[in-house]
C-alpha positions as CSV (number, residue, x, y, z in Angstrom):
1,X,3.6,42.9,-34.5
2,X,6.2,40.9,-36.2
3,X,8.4,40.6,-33.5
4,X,5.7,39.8,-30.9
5,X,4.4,37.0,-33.2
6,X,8.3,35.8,-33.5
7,X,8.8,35.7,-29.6
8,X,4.8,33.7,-29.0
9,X,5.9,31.3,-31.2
10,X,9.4,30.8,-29.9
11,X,7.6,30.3,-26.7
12,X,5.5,27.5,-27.7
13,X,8.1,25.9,-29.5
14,X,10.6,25.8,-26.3
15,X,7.1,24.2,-24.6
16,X,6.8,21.8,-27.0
17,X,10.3,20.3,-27.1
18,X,10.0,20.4,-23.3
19,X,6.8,18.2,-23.2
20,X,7.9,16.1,-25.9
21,X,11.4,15.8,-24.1
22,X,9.7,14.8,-20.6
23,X,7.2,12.3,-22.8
24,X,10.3,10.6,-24.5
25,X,12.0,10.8,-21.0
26,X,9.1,9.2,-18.9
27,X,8.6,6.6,-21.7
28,X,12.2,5.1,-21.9
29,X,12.9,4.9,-18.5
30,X,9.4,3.7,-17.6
31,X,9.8,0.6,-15.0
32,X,8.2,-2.1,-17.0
33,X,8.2,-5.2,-14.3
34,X,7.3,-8.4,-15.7
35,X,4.6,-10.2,-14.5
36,X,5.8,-12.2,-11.8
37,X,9.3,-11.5,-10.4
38,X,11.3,-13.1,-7.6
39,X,12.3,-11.0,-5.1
40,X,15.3,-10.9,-2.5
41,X,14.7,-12.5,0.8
42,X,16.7,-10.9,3.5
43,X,17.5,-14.0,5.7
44,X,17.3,-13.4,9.6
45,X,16.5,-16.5,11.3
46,X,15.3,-20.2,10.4
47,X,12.5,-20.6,12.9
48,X,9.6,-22.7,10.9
49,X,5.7,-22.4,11.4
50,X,3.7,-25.0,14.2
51,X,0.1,-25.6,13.4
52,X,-2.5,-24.7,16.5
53,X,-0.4,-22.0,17.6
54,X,-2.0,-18.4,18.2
55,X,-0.4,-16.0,15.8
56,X,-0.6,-12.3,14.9
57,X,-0.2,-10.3,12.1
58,X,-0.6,-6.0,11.3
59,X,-1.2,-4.6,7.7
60,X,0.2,0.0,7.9
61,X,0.0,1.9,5.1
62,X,2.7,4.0,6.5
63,X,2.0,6.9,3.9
64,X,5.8,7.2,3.6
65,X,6.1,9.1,6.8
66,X,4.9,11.9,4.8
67,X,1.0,12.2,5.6
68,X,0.4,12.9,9.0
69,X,-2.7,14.4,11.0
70,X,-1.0,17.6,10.0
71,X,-0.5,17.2,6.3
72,X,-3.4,17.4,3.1
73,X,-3.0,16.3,-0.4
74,X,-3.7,17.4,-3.6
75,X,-4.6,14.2,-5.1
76,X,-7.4,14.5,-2.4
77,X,-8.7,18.0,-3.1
78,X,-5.7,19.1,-0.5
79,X,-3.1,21.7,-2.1
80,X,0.5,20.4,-0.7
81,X,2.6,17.7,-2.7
82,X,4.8,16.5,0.3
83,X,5.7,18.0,3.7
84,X,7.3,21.6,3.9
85,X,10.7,20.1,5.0
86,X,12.5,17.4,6.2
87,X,11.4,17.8,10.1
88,X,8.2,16.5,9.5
89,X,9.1,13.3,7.8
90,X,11.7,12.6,10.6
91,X,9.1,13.6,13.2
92,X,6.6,11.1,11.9
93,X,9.3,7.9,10.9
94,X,9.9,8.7,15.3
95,X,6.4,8.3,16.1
96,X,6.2,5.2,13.6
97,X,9.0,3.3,15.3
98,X,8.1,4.3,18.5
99,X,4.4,2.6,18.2
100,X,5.9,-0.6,16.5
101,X,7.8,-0.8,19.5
102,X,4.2,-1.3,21.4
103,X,3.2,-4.2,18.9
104,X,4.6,-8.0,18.9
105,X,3.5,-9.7,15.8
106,X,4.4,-12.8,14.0
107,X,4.0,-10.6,10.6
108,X,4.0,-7.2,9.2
109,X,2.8,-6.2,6.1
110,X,4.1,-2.3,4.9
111,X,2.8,-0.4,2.0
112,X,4.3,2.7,0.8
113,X,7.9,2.6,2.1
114,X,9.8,5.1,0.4
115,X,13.4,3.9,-0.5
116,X,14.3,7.3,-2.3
117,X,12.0,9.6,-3.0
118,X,11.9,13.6,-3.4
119,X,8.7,13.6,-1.3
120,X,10.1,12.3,2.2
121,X,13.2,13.4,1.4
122,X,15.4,10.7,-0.2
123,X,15.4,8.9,3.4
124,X,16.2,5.3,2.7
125,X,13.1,4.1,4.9
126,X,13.2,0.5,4.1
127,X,16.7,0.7,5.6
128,X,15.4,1.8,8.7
129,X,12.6,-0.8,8.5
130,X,15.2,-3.5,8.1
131,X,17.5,-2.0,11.2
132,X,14.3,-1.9,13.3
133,X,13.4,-5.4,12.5
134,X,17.0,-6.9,12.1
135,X,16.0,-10.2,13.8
136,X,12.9,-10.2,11.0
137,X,13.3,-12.2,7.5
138,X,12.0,-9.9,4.9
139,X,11.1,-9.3,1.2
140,X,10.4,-6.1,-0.7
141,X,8.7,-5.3,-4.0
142,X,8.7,-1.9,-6.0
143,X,4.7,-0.4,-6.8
144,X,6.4,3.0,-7.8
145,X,9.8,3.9,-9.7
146,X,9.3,6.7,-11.6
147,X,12.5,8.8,-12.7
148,X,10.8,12.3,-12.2
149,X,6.9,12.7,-11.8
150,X,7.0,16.2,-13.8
151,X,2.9,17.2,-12.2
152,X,1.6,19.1,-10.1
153,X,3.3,22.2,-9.6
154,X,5.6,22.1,-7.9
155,X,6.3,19.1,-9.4
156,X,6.5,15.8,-7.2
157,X,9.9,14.5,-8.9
158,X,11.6,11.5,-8.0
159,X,9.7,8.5,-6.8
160,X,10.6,5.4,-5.2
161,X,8.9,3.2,-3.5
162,X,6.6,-0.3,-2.3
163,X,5.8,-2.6,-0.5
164,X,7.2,-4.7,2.6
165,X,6.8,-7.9,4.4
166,X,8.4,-8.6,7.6
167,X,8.2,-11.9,9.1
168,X,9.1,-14.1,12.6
169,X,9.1,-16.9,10.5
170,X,11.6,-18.4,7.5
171,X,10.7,-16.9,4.0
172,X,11.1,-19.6,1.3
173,X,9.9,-17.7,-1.8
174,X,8.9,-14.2,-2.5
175,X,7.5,-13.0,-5.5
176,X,5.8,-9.6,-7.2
177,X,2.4,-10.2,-9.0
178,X,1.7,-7.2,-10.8
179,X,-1.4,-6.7,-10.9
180,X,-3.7,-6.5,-14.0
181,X,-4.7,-3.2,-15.7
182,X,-3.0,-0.5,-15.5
183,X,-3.4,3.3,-16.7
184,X,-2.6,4.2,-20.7
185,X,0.0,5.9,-21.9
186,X,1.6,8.4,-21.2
187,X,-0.2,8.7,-17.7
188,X,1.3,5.1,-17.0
189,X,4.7,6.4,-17.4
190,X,3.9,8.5,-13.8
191,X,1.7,6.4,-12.0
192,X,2.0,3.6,-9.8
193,X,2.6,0.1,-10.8
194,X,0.2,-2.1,-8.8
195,X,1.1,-5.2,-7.6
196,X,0.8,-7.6,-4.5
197,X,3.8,-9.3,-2.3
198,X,3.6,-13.2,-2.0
199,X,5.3,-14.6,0.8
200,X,5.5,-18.6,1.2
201,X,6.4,-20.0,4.9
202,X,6.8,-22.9,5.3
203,X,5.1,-25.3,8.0
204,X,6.9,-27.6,10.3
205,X,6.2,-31.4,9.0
206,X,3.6,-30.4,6.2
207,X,3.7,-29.9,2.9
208,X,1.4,-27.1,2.9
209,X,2.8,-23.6,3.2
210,X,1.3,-20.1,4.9
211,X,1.2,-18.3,1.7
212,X,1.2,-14.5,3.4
213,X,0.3,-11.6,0.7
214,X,0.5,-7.7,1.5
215,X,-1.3,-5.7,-1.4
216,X,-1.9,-1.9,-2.5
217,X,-4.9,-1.7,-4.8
218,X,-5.5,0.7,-7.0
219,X,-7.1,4.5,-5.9
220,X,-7.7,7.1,-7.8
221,X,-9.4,5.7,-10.8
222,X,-13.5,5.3,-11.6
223,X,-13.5,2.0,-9.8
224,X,-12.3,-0.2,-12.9
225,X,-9.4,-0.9,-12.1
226,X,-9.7,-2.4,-8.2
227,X,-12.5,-4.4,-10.1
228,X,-9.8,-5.7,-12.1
229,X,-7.4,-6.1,-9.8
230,X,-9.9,-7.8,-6.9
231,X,-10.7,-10.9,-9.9
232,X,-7.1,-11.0,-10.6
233,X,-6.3,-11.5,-6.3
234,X,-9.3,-14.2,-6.4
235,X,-7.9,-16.4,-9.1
236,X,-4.5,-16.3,-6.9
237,X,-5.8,-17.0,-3.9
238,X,-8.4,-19.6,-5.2
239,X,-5.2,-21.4,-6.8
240,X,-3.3,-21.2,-4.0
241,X,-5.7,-22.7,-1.7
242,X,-6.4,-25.4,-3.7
243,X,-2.8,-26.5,-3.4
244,X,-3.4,-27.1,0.3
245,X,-2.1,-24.4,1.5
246,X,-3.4,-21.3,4.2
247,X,-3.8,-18.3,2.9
248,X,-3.9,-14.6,4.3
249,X,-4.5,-11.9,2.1
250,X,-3.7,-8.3,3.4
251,X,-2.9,-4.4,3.0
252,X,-4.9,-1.4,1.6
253,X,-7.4,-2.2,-0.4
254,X,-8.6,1.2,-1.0
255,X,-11.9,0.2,-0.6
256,X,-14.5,-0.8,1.6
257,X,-16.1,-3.6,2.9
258,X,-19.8,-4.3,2.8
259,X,-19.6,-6.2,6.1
260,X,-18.9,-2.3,7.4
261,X,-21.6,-0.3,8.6
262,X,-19.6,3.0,7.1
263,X,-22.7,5.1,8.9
264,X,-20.5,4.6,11.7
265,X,-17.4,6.9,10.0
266,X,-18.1,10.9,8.9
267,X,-18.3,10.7,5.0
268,X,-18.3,13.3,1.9
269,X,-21.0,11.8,0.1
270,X,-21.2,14.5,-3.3
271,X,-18.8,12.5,-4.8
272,X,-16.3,15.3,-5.1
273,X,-12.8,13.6,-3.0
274,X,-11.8,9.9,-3.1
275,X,-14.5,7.1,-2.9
276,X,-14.1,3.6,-1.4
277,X,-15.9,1.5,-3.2
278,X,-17.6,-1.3,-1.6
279,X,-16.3,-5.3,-2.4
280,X,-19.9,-6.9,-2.1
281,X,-20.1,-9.9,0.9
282,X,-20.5,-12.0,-2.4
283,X,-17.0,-11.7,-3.8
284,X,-15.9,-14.2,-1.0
285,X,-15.8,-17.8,-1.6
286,X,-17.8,-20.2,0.8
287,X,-16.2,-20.2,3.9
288,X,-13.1,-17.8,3.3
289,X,-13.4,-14.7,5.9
290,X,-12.9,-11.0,6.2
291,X,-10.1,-9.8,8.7
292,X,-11.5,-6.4,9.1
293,X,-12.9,-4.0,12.0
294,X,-14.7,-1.2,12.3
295,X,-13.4,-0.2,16.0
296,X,-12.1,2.5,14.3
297,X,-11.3,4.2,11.1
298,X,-8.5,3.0,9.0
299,X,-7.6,5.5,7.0
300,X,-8.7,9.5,6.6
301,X,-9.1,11.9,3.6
302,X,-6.1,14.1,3.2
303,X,-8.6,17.0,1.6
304,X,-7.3,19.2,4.7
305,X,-5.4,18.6,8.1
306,X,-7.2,16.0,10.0
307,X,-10.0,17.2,12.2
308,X,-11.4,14.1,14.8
309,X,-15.1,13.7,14.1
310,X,-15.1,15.9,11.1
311,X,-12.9,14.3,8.4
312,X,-14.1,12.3,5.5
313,X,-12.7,8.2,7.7
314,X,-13.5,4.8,6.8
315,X,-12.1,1.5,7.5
316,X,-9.8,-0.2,3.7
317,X,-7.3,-1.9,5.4
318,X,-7.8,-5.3,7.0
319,X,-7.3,-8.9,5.7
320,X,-9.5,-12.1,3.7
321,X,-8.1,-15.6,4.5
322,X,-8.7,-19.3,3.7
323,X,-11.2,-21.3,5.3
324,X,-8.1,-23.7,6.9
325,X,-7.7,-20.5,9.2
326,X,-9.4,-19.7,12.1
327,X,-9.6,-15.9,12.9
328,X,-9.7,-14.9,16.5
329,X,-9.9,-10.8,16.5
330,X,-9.3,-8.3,14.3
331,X,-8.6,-5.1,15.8
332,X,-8.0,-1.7,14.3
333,X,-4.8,0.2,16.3
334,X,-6.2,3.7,17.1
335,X,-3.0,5.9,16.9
336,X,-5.0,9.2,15.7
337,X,-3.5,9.4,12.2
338,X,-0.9,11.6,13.9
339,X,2.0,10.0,11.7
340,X,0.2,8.3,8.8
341,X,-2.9,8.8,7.2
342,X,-3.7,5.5,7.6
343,X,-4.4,3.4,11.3
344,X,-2.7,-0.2,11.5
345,X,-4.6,-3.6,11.4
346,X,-4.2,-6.4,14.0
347,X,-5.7,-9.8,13.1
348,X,-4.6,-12.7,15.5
349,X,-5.3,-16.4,14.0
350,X,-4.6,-20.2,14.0
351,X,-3.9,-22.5,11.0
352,X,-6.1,-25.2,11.8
């Protein structure tokens, strides 16, 4: 009895030291950003801005060419943690490229571009992103760089990644906001790091600049968080457009819009997956306007495969922008989440 009791206790010592280990581990090399950080412009061209012309601009949450229509998730009630090999991923970064190849914007705003991550298999996306769009200026920001994410099982390990901003236009400035509240320790050590990308382009003759932000809110938490995160976006846009300058604010909000009838999109309603909560008509200032459509879904639950007219969809992607701006369409690009769990967004606008 002895000896049994000897080799339990061994056992949960050796678990111990583990999880104390991976906590000391996670905690030291923890990216701690600062609040606002400049970011590297990678210079293409020098073509400047015109007023009154008719520009266009897409927001894809590309789910790190790692969630497509055949793929679920465990964070969603799926069980997988990335795609059974490297096929997949390549299959889906084709099918990516070879859609952007339909599109002509002005502006694209990426979120979740892997750079080197265990779960789309350490390809260096943003370097293919850059290749694609070589006569692009762009700007990149980190939302997630984590060392080794030790959960679920299997574990999802190394993680990094964020968000990017391609532009037709010169870049003068590009900085990372991070965002405001964040997760406690130690569940902040392997979560992301929320933030949004602000781009500032200048205007031929005028002062004023188009300042051009691509966000990721916040997910999988009770709904405190994107409340915090939404005031912290509308004291930066509000300061911004008091400045004189135009404003377009875009990405995933991972939420929805109360201007959408979401009748229109199947939906879990028990509460049991992932809930978009709704930003209330309200939260706009006067005369500041969505970007958003409800043509067709944006995004789709990743509790299973995707099934058409059966899976949890909804529309959380789309854009808000200054009153100086006139919107002409907004358009959602039906591509039938074959190669991302998410659908891009087209808005095409004026500065006035």
């Amino acid at each position: 009895m002895k000896k049994v009791l000897k080799i339990v206790l061994s056992l949960l010592l050796v678990v111990v030291v583990f999880v104390v280990g991976m906590l000391i581990f996670l905690t030291v090399t923890d990216y701690k950003p600062d609040k606002e950080i400049s970011l590297d412009i990678r210079k293409a061209n020098e073509k400047l801005l015109n007023i009154g012309e008719e520009l266009s601009v897409m927001t894809w949450n590309i789910g790190y060419c790692g969630l497509g229509k055949e793929e679920d998730f465990f964070l969603d009630g799926g069980k997988k943690v990335k795609p059974d090999n490297k096929e997949v991923v390549d299959k889906n970064i084709d099918g990516i490229v070879n859609s952007l190849k339909n599109f002509n914007n002005d502006f694209y705003l990426f979120q979740e571009i892997d750079v080197d991550a265990d779960r789309s298999f350490n390809i260096n996306q943003l370097k293919l992103f850059e290749d694609f769009f070589k006569n692009l200026n762009s700007t990149f920001g980190y939302n997630y760089k984590v060392s080794y994410v030790p959960l679920p099982i299997p574990p999802t390990g190394k993680v990094n990644a964020g968000q990017g901003t391609f532009s037709e236009y010169k870049i003068e400035k590009a900085k990372r906001y991070a965002f405001d509240g964040n997760y406690k320790w130690p569940l902040n050590t392997i979560m992301l790091d929320r933030c949004f990308i602000s781009t500032e382009i200048p205007i031929e003759g005028k002062d004023s600049k188009l300042i051009l932000v691509n966000a990721h809110f916040s997910a999988y938490d009770d709904g405190t968080l994107r409340t915090e995160q939404l005031e912290a976006v509308k004291g930066f846009i509000l300061s911004e457009y008091q400045k004189g300058n135009y404003i377009i604010f875009g990405g995933d909000w991972n939420q929805s819009f109360e201007i959408v009838d979401t009748s229109k999109f199947p939906m879990f309603g028990d509460g049991s997956f992932y809930t978009p909560y709704p930003i209330p008509n309200q939260w706009l200032e006067k005369d500041w306007k969505w970007g958003v459509s409800d043509n067709a879904a944006t995004y789709r639950l990743l509790n299973e495969a995707y099934k058409e007219g059966e899976s949890q969809t909804g529309v959380i992607d789309g854009f808000v922008v200054s009153p100086n701006i006139k919107i002409i369409d907004t358009k959602v690009i039906d591509l039938g989440f074959n190669n991302s769990d998410h659908n891009p967004v087209k808005m095409k606008f004026i500065l006035n």
